[in-house]
C-alpha positions as CSV (number, residue, x, y, z in Angstrom):
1,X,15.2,-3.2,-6.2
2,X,14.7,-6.9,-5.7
3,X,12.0,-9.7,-5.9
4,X,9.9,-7.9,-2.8
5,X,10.3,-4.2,-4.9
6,X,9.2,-5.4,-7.8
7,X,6.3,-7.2,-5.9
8,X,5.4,-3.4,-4.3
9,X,5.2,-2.5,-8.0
10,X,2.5,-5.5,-8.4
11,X,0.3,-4.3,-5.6
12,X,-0.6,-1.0,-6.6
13,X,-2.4,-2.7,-9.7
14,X,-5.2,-4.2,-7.2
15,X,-5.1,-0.8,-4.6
16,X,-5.2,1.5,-7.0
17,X,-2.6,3.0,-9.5
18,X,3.6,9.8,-4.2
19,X,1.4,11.0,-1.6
20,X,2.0,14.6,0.4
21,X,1.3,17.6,-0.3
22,X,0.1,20.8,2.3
23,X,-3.6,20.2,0.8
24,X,-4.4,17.3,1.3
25,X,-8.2,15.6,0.8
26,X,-9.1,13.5,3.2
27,X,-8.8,10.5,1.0
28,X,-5.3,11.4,-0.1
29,X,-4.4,11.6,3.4
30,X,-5.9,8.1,4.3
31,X,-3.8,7.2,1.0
32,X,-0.6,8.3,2.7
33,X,-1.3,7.1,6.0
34,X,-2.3,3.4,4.6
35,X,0.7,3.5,2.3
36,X,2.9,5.2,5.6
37,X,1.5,3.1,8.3
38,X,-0.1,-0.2,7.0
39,X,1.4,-1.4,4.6
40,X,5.0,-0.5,4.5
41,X,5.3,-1.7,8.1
42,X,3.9,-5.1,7.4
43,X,5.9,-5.5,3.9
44,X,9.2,-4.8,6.4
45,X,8.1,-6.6,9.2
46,X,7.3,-9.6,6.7
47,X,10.4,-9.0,4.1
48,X,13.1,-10.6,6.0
49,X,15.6,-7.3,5.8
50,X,14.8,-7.4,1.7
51,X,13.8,-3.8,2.3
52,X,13.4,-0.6,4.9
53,X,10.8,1.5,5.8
54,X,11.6,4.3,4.1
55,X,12.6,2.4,0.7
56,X,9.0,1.0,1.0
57,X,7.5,4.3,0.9
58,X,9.9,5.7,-1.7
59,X,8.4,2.5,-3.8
60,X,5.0,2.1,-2.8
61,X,4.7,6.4,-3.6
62,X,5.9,5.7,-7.3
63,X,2.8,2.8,-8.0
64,X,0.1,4.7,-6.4
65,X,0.1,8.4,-7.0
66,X,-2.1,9.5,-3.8
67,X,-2.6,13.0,-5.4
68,X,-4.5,11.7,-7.1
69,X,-7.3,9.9,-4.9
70,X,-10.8,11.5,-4.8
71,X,-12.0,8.5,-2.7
72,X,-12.6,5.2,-1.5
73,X,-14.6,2.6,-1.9
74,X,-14.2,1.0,1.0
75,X,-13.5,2.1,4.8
76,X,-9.6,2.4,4.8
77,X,-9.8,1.3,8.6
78,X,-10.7,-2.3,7.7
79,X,-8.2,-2.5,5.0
80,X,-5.6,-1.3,8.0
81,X,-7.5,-3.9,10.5
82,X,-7.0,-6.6,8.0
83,X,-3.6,-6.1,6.9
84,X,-2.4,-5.8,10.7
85,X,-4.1,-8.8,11.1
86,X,-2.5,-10.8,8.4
87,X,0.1,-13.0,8.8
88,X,3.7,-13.2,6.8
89,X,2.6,-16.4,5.1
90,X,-1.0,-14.9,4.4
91,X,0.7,-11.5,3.0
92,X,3.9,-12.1,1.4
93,X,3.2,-15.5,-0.4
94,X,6.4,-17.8,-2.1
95,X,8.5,-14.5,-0.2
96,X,8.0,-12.3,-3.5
97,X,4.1,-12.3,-4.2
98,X,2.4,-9.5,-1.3
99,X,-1.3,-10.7,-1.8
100,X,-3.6,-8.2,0.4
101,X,-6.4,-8.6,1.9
102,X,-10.2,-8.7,-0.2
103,X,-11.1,-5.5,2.2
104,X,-8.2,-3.4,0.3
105,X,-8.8,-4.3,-3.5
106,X,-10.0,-1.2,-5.3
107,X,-9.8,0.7,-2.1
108,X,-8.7,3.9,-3.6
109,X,-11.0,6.1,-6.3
110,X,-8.4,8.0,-8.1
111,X,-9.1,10.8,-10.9
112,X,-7.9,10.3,-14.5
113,X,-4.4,10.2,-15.9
């Protein structure tokens, strides 16, 4: 997996704790298109070849279980604003450490276990 995996692991502690499914919330689907669109394009943009798109997602859907969302607490959109916004020294820090933005800490309202 790596130093930038096991950093993917990491961030799910400060989003939230595999997204899909044919009924979909509307918060689950923000889930998957933040996990799909946002961040996994920026972690492989930013990771120097460490990892690909579609290992992203396979990681990123094991630390945050977006079946399970039931809300957020803040506007996903900013979240996706700030993240595009960030730079590779501002989001990946000492290459193994993805920090995100204040905008996306406790985004994600999930239900119990």
């Amino acid at each position: 997996m790596g130093k930038l995996g096991a950093a993917l692991w990491l961030l799910f502690a400060v989003v939230g704790p595999a997204c899909g499914g044919n009924n979909e919330s509307e918060s689950q689907a923000a889930c998957h298109t933040f996990v799909e669109s946002s961040y996994c394009p920026k972690v492989v943009a930013c990771g120097t070849g460490q990892i690909d798109q579609s290992g992203c997602v396979s990681v990123a859907l094991m630390g945050l279980d977006c079946s399970k969302v039931v809300g957020e607490n803040n506007d996903p959109k900013t979240c996706m604003d700030d993240i595009s916004n960030a730079t590779c020294g501002d989001f990946v820090v000492g290459g193994t450490s993805i920090v995100l933005p204040a905008s996306c800490h406790g985004l994600f309202q999930l239900s119990g276990p």
